[in-house]
C-alpha positions as CSV (number, residue, x, y, z in Angstrom):
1,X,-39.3,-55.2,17.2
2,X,-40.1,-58.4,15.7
3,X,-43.0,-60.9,16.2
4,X,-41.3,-63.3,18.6
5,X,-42.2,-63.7,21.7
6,X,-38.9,-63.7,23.6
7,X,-38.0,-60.0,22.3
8,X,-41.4,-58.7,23.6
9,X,-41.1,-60.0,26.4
10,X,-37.6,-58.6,26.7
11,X,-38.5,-55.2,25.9
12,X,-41.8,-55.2,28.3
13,X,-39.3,-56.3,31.2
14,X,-36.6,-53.3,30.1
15,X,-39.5,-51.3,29.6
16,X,-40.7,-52.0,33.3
17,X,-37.1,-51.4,34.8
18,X,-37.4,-48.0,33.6
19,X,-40.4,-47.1,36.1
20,X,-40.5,-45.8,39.4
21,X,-42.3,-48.0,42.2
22,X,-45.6,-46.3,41.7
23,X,-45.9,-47.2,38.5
24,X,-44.9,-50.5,39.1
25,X,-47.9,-51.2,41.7
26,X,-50.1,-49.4,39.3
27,X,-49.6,-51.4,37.0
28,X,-49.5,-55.0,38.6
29,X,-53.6,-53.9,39.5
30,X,-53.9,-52.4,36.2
31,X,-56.5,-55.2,34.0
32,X,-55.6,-52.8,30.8
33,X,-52.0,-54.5,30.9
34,X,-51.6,-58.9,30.0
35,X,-51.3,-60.8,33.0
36,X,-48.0,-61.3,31.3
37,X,-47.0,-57.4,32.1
38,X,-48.7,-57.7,35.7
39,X,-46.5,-60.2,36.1
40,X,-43.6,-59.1,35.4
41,X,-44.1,-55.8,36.9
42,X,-44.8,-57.9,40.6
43,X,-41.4,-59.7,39.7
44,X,-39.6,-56.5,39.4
45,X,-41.3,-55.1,42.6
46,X,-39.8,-58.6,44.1
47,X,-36.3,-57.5,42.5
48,X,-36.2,-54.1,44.2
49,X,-37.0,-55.3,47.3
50,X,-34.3,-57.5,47.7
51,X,-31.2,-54.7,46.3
52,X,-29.5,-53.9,49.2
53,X,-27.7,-50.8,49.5
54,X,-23.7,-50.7,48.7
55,X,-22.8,-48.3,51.5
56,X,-23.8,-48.2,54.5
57,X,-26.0,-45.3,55.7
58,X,-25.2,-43.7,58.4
59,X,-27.7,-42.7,61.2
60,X,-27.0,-40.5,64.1
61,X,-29.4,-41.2,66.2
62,X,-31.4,-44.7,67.5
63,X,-34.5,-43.5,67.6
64,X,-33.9,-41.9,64.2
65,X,-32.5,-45.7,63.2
66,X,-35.7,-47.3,64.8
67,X,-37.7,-44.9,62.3
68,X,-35.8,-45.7,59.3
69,X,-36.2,-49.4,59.8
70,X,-37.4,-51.1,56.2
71,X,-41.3,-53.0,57.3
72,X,-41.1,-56.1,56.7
73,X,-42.4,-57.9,53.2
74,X,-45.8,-58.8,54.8
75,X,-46.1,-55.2,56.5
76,X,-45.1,-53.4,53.6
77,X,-46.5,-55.3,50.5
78,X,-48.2,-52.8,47.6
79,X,-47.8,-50.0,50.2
80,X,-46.0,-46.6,49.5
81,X,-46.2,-43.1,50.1
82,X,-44.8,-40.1,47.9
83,X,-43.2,-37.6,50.3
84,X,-43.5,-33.7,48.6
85,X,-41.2,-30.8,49.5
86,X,-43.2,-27.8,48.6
87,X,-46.9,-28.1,49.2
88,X,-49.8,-28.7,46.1
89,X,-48.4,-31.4,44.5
C-alpha cells in the first residue's frame, strides 16, 4: 500500500465490506478509529440497508409475515440482536 490517500481509503472501505453488521456499529462509536473510518463504516451500514433481497421469501403464515416485517430506518437505527442456537455463547 502506498502513501496516497485515495488507496487507503480504498482499502479501509474494502476492508469495512468484509465485516459483519456488529462490527460495523462497533466501530462507527468506536473513537480509536478516524472519523474518516466511522464514516465510512455508517455509509456501509446505509448500503446494507437499502440491498434488497433477489428472491422473494416466502412466508406461510400472516402473522408469521407481520413478525418478519423489516422496522423502519428510524425504529431500527444502530439496533441489532445476535440470535444463538445452542446456549453459552
Amino acid at each position: 500500500m502506498t502513501g496516497d490517500p485515495n488507496h487507503i481509503e480504498e482499502a479501509v472501505r474494502e476492508t469495512l465490506a468484509g465485516l459483519s453488521d456488529r462490527d460495523l456499529i462497533l466501530r462507527t462509536q468506536s473513537r480509536e478509529y478516524t472519523e474518516f473510518a466511522r464514516e465510512a463504516a455508517r455509509e456501509e451500514l446505509a448500503r446494507r440497508t437499502r440491498v434488497q433481497p433477489s428472491q422473494p421469501v416466502q412466508v406461510p403464515d400472516s402473522s408469521v409475515e407481520e413478525s418478519l416485517r423489516p422496522a423502519s430506518q428510524a425504529e431500527g437505527a444502530g439496533c441489532y440482536i445476535d440470535l444463538w442456537k445452542d446456549k453459552d455463547y
